[in-house]
C-alpha positions in Angstrom: 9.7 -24.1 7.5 11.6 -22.6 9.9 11.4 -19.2 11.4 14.1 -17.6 9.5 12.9 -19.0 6.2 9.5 -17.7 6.9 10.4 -14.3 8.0 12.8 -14.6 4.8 10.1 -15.7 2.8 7.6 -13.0 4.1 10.1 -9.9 3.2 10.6 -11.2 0.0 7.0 -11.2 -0.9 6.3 -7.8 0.6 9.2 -6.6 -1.2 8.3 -8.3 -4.8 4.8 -6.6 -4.1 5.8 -3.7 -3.5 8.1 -3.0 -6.6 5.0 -4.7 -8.2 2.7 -2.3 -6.9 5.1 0.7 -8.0 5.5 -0.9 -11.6 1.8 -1.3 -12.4 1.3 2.2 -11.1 4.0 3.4 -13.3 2.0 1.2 -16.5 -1.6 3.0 -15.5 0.1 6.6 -15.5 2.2 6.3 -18.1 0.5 3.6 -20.3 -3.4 4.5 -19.7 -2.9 8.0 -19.5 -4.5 7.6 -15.9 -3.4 11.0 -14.3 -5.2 11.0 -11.3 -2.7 9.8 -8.5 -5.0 10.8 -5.4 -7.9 8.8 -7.1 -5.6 5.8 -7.2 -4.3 6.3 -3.5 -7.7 5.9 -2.7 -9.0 2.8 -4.8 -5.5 1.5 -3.4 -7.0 1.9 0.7 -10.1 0.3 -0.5 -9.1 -2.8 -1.5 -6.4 -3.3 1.4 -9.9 -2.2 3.6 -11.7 -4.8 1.8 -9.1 -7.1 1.8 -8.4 -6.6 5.5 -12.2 -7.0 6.1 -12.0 -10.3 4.4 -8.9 -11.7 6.6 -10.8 -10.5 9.5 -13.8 -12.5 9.0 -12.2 -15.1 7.9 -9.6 -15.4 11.2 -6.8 -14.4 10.2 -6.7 -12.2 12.7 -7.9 -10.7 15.8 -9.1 -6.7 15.1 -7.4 -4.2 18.7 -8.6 -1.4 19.6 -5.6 1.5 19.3 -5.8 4.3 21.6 -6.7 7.9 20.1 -3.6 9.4 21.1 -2.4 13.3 19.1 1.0 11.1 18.1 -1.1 8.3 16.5 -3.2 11.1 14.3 -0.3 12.4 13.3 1.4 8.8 12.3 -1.8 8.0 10.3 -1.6 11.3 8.5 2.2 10.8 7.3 1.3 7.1 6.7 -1.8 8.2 4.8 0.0 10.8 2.8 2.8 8.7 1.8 1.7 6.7 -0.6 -0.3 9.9 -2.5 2.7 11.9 -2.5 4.7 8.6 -4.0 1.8 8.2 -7.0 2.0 11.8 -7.6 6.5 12.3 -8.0 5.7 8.5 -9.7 3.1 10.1 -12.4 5.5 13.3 -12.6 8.8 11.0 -13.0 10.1 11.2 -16.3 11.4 7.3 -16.2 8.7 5.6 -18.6 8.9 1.6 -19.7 
């Protein structure tokens, strides 16, 4: 393959997973009655902890040590955040299947 077919290929699987992501969220809301969006934020981190854990012992990659820097605490927080505050507007979002 060659680089632009790979980087093509990459962004099209992050972007299939995550509409995938946002679609089975949707079903476990709306469909399971599930209503508790931080809850699911949470089990989401753990398995891409786990999962990352996993690629890192397996050597996929090499783990870096970031610096602890005020602007990276607040990055993590609005990254953190993100996703909780996209479950909770999903669960409250009227759109059903």
């Amino acid at each position: 393959m060659t680089t632009t077919t790979t980087h093509a290929s990459y962004l099209a699987f992050n972007f299939a997973s995550a509409v995938g992501i946002v679609l089975i969220n949707k079903a476990i809301f709306s469909q399971v009655k599930f209503s508790f969006t931080t809850t699911l934020t949470v089990i989401h981190y753990l398995l891409n902890l786990a999962g990352l854990e996993l690629l890192a012992v397996c050597g996929a990659y090499e783990r870096r040590a970031a610096p602890r820097t005020p602007q990276l605490a607040v990055l993590a927080l609005v990254v953190g955040a993100a996703p909780a505050i996209n479950n909770l507007s999903l669960k409250l979002n009227l759109s059903s299947f």
